[in-house]
C-alpha positions as CSV (number, residue, x, y, z in Angstrom):
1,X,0.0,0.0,0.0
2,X,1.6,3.6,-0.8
3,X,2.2,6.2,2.0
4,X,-0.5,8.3,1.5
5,X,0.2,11.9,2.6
6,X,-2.2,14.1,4.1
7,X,-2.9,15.4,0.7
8,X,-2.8,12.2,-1.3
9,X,-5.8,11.4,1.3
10,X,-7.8,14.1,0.3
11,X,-7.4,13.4,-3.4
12,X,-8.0,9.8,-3.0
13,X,-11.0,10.6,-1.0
14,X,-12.1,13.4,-3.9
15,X,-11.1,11.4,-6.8
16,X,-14.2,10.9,-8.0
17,X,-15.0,14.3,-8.1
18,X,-11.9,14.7,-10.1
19,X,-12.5,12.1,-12.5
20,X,-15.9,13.7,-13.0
21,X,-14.9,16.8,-14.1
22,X,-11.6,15.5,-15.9
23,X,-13.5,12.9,-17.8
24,X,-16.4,15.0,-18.7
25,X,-14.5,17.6,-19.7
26,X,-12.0,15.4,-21.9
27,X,-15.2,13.2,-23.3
28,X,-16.9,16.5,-24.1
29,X,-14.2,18.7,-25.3
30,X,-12.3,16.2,-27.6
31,X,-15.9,15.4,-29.2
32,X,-17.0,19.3,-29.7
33,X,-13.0,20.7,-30.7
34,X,-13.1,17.8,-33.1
35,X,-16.3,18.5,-34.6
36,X,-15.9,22.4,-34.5
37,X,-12.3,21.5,-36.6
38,X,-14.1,20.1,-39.4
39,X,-17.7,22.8,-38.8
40,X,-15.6,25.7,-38.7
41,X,-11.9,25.2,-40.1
42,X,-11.0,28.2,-38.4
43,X,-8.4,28.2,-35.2
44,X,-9.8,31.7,-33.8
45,X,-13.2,30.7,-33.9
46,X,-12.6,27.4,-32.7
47,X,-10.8,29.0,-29.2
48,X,-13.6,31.1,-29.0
49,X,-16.5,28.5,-29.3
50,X,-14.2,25.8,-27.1
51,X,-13.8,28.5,-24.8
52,X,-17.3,29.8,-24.1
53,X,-18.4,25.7,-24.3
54,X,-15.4,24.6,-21.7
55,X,-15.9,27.2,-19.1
56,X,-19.5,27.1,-18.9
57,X,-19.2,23.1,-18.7
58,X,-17.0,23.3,-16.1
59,X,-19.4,25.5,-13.9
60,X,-22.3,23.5,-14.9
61,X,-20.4,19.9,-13.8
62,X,-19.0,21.9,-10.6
63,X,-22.0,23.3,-9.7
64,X,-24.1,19.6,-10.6
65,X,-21.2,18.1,-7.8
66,X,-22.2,20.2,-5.6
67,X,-25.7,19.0,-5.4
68,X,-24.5,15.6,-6.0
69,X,-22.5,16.1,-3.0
70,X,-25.1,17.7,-0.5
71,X,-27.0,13.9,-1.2
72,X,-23.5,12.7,0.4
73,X,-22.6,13.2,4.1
74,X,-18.8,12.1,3.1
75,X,-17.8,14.7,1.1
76,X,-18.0,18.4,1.3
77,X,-19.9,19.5,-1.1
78,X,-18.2,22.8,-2.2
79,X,-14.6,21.1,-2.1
80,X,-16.4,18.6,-4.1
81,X,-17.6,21.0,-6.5
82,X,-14.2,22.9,-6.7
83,X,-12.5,19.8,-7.6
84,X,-14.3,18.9,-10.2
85,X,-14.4,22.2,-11.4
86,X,-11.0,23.0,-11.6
87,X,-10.0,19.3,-12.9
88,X,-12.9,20.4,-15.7
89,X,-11.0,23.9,-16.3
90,X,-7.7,22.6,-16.6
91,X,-8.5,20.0,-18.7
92,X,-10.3,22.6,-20.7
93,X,-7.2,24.9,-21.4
94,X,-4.8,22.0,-22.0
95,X,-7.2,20.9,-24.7
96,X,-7.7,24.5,-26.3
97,X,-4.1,25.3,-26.4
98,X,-3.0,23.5,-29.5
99,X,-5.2,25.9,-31.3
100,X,-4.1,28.9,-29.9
101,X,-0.1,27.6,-30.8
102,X,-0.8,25.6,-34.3
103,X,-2.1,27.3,-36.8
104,X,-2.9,24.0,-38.7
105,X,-6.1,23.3,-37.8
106,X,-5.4,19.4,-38.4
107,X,-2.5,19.4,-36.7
108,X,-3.7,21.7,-33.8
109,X,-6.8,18.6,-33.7
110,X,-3.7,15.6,-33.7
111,X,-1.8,17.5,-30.9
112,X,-5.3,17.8,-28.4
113,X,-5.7,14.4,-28.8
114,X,-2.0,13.6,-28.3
115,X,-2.2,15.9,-24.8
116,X,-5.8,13.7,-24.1
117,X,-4.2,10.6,-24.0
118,X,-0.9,12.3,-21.9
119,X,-3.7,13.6,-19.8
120,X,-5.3,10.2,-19.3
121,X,-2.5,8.2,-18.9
122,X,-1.1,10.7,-16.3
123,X,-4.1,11.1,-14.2
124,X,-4.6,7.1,-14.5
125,X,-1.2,6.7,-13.6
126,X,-1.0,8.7,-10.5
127,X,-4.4,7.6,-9.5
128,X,-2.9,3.8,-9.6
129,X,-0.1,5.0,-7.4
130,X,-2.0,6.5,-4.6
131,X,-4.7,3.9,-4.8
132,X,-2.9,1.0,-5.6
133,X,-4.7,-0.3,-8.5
134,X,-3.8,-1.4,-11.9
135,X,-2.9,1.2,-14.6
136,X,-3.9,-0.2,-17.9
137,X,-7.7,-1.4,-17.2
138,X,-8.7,2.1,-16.3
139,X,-6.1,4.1,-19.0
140,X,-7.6,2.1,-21.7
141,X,-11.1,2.7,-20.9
142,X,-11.0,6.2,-20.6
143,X,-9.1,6.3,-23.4
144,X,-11.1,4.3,-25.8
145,X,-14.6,6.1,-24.3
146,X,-12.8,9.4,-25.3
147,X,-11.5,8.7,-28.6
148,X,-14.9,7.2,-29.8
149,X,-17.5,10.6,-28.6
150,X,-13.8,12.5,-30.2
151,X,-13.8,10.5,-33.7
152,X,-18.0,10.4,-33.4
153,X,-17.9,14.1,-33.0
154,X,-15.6,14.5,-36.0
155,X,-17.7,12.9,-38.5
156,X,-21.0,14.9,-37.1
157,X,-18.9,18.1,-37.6
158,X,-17.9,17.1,-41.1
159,X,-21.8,15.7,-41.8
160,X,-23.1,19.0,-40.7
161,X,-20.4,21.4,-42.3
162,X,-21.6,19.3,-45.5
163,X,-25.6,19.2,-45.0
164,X,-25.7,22.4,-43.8
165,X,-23.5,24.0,-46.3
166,X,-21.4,25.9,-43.4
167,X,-17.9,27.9,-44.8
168,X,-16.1,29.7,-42.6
């Protein structure tokens, strides 16, 4: 069993709360940046739209914990909340940044998904550590549940941009 610090307590004990807002927020925003790439085709508006999408998401999923939480006499509920929120936020402007650096929009869209994976295997990784669990079961789920809504979200992008005749 690890030595769990004071800390590593707390997060094991709000690790759900984190994997809430961190998978939500990876599920979410790899689906919508992937579909606004092929919608839009322009890295300004893209930021923009991810943006707006990813910081109200994270104040909706934070503010849904919270609620969650109040059900839950273990937890705290606004610790709970900002957990989740911040683990949603973070994960939000590691995702948008490739589009604010790359101006290739197909690149910018192959490096978001390289710094998903990074972000799930690191998170999966630590999480293993401090609660002594296997790494791959859990990596590869997360993984494969965020690169199907990501690859779904694609083709609706490119369906609609198509059907609805959208040029940006």
């Amino acid at each position: 069993m690890p030595n769990l610090t004071p800390k590593n307590k707390e997060i094991k004990k709000y690790s759900g709360s984190m994997i809430l807002g961190l998978n939500d927020a990876l599920v979410e925003l790899t689906g919508a940046l992937a579909g606004l790439t092929f919608a839009l085709q322009n890295n300004k508006i893209i930021v923009v739209t991810g943006l707006i999408i990813g910081i109200a998401a994270s104040l909706s999923m934070a503010a849904s914990e919270y609620l969650s939480s109040k059900e839950e006499k273990h937890k705290k509920p606004l610790k709970s909340a900002t957990y989740t929120g911040i683990a949603y936020l973070i994960t939000v402007l590691l995702l948008i940044s490739p589009y604010f650096l790359i101006s290739n929009i197909y690149t910018a869209l192959i490096s978001m998904l390289i710094i998903a994976i990074l972000i799930i295997a690191f998170y999966n990784l630590y999480m293993a550590k401090i609660k002594n669990l296997k790494f791959w079961p859990k990596f590869t789920q997360m993984l494969i549940i965020s690169l199907t809504v990501a690859l779904i979200s694609f083709l609706v992008g490119y369906l609609i941009r198509i059907y609805v005749g959208v040029e940006v």
